[in-house]
DSSP file (Angstrom, degrees, kcal/mol; ACC not computed):
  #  RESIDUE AA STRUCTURE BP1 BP2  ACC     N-H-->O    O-->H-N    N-H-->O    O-->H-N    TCO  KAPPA ALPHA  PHI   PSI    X-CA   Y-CA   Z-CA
    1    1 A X              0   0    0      0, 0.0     2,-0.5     0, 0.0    39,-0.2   0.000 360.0 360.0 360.0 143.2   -8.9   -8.6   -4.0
    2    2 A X        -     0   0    0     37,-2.8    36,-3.3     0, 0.0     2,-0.6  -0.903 360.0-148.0-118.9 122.9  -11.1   -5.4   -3.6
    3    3 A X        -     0   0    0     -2,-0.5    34,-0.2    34,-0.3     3,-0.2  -0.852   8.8-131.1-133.7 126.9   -9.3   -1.9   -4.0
    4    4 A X        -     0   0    0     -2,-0.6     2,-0.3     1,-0.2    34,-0.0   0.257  40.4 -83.6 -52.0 159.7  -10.2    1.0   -2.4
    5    5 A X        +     0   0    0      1,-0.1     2,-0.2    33,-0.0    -1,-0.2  -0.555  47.1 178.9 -67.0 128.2  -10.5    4.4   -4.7
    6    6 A X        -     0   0    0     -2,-0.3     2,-0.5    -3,-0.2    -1,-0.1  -0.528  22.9-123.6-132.0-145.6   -8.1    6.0   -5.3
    7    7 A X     >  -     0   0    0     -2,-0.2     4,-2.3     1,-0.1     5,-0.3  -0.855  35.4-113.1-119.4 146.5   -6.9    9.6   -7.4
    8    8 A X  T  4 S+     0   0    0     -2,-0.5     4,-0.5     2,-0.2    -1,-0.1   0.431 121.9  56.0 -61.6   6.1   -4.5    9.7  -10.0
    9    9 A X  T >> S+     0   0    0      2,-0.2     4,-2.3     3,-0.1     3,-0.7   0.837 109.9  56.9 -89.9 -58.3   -1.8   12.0   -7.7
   10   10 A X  H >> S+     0   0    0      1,-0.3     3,-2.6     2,-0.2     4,-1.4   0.831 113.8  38.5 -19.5 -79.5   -2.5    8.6   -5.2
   11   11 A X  H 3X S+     0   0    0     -4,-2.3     4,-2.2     1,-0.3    -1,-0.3   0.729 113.5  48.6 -50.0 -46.7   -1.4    6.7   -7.9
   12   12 A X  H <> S+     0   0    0     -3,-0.7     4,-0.5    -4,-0.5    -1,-0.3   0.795 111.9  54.9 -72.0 -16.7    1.5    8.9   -9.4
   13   13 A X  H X< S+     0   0    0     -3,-2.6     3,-1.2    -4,-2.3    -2,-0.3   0.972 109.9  43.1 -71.1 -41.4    2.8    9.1   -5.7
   14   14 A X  H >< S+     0   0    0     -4,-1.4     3,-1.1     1,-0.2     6,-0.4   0.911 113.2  58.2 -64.4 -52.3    2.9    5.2   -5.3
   15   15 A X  H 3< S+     0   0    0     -4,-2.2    -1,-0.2     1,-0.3    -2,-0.2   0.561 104.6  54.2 -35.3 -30.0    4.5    5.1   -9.1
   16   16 A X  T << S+     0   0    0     -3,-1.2    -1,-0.3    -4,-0.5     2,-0.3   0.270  91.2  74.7 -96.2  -8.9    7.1    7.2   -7.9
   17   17 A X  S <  S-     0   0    0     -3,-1.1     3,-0.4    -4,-0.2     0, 0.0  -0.730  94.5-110.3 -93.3 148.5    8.2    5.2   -5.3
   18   18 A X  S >  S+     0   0    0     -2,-0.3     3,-1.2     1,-0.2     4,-0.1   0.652  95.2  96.4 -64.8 -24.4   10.5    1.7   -6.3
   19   19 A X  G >  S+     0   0    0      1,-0.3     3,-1.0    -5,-0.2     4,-0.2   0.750  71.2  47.1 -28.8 -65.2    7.7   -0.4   -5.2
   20   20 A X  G 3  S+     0   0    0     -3,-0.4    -1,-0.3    -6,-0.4    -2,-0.1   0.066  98.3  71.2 -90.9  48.0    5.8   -1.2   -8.1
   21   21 A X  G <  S+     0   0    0     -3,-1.2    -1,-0.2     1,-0.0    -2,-0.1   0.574  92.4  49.7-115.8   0.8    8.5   -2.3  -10.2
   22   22 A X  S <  S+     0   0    0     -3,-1.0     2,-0.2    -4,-0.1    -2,-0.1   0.160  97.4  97.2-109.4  -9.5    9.6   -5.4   -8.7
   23   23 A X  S >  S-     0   0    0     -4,-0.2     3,-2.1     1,-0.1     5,-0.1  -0.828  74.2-121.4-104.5 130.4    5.7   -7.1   -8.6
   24   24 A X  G >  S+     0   0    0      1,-0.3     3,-1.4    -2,-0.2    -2,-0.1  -0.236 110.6  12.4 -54.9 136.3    3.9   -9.1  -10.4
   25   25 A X  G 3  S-     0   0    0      1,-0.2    -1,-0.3    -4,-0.1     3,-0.1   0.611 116.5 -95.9  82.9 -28.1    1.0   -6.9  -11.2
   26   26 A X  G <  S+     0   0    0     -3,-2.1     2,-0.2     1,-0.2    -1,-0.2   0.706 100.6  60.5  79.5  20.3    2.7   -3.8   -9.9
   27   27 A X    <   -     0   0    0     -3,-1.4    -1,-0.2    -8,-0.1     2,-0.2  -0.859  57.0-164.3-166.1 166.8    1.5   -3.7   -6.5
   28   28 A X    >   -     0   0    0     -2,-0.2     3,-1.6    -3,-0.1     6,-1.3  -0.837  20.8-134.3-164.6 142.2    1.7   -6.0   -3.6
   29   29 A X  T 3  S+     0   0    0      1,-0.3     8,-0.1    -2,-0.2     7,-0.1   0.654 103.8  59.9 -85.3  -2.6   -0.7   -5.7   -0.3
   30   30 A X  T 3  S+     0   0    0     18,-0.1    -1,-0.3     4,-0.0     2,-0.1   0.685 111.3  49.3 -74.9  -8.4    1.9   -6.1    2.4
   31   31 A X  S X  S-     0   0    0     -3,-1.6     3,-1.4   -12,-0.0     4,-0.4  -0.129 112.6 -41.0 -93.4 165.2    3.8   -2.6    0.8
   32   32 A X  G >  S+     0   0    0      1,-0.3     3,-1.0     2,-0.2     4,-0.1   0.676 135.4  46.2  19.1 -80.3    2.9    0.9   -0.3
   33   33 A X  G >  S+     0   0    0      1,-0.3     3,-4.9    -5,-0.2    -1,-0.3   0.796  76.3 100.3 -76.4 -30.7    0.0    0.1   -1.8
   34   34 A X  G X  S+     0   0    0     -3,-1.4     3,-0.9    -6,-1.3    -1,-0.3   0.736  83.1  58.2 -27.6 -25.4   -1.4   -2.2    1.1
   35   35 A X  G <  S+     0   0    0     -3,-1.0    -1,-0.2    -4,-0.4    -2,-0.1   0.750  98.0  62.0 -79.8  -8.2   -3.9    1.3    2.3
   36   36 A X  G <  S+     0   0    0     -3,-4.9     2,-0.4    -4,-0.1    -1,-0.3   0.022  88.1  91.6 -94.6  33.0   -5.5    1.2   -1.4
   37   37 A X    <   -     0   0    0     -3,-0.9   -34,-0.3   -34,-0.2     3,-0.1  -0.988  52.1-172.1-127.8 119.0   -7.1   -2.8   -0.6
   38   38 A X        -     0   0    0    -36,-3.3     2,-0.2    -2,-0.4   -35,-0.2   0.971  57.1 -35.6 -62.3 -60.2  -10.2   -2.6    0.6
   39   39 A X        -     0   0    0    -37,-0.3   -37,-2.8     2,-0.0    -1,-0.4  -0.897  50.6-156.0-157.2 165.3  -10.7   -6.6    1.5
   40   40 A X        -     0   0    0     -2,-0.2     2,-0.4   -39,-0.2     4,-0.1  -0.778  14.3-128.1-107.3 163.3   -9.8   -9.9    0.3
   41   41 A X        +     0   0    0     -2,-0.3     2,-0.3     2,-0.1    -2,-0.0  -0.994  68.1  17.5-145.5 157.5  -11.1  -13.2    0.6
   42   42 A X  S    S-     0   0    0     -2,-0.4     2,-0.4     4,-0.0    -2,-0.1  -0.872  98.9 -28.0 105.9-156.0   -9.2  -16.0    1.5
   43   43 A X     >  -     0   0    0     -2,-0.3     4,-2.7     1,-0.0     5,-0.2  -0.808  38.9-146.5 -65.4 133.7   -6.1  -16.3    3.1
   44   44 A X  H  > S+     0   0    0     -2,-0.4     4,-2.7     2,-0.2     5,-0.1   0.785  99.3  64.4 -86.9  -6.1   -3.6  -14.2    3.1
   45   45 A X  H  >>S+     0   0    0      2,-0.2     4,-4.1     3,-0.1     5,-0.6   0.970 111.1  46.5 -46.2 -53.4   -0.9  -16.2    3.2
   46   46 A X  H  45S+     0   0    0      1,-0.3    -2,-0.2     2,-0.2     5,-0.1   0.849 110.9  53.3 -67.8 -37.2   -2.5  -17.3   -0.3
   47   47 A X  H  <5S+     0   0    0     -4,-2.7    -1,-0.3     1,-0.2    -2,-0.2   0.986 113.1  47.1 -42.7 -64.7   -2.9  -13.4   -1.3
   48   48 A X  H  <5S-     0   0    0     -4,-2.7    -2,-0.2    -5,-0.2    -1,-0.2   0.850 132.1 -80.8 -64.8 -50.8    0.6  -13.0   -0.5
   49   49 A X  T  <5S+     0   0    0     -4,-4.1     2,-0.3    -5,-0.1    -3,-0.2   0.205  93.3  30.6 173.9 -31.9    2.0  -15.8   -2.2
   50   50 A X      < -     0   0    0     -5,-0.6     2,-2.4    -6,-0.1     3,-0.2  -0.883  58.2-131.1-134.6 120.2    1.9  -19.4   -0.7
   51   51 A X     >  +     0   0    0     -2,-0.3     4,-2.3     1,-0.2     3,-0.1  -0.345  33.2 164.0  -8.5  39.1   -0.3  -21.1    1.5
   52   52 A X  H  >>S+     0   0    0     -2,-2.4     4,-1.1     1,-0.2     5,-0.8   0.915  78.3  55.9 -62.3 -32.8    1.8  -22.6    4.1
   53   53 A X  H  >5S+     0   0    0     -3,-0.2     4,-1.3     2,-0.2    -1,-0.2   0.979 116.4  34.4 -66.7 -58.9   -0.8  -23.3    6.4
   54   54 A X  H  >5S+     0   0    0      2,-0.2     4,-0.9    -3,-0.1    -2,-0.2   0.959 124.8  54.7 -33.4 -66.5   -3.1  -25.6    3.4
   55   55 A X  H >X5S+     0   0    0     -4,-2.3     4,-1.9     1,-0.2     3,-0.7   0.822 105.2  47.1 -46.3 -69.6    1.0  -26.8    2.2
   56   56 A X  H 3X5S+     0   0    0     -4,-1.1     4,-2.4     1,-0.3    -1,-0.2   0.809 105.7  53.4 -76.6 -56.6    2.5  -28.1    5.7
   57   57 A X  H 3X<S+     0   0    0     -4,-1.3     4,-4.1    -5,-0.8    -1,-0.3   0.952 118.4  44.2 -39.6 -38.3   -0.6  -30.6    7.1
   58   58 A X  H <X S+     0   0    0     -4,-0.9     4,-1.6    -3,-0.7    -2,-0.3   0.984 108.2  46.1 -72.5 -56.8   -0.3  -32.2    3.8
   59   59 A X  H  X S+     0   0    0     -4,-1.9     4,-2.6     2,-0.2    -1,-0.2   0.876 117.5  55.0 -54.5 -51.2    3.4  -32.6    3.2
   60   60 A X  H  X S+     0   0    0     -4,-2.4     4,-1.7     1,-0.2    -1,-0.2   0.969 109.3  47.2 -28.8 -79.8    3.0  -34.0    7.3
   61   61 A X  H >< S+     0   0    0     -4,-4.1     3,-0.6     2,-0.2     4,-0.4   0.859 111.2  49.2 -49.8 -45.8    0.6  -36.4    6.2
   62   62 A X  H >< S+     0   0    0     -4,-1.6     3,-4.0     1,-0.2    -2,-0.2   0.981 112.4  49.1 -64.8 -57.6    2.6  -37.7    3.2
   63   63 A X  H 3< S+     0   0    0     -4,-2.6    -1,-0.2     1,-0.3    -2,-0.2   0.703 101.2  61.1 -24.2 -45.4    5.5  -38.1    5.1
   64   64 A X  T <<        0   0    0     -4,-1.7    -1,-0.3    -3,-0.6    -2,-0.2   0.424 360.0 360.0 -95.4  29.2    4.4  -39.7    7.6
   65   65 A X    <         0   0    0     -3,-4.0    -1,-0.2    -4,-0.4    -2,-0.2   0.703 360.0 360.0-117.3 360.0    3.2  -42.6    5.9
């Protein structure tokens, strides 16, 4: 994950907010901070926190055999 610049008032306003105190990492891009992320790569499911889309074909396939 790529994040945009930003100024230390950015940053003490976001600090100030309950956000980052509940995240691994202290930030999370669906929130707050999501306008400071430039780009990712990958999925974003996977950014966010699980894959479902990768998870769910497989779990299918084992089941059904």
């Amino acid at each position: 994950m790529f994040c945009k610049n930003y100024s230390k008032t950015e940053m003490n306003a976001y600090l100030n907010t309950k956000e980052p105190y509940d995240k691994a990492g202290a930030y999370g891009i669906q929130g707050i901070f999501g306008k400071y992320i430039d780009h990712y790569e990958g999925s974003f499911d996977t950014v966010v926190g699980f894959p479902w889309s990768i998870i769910e074909p497989e779990l299918k396939a084992a089941l059904s055999q």
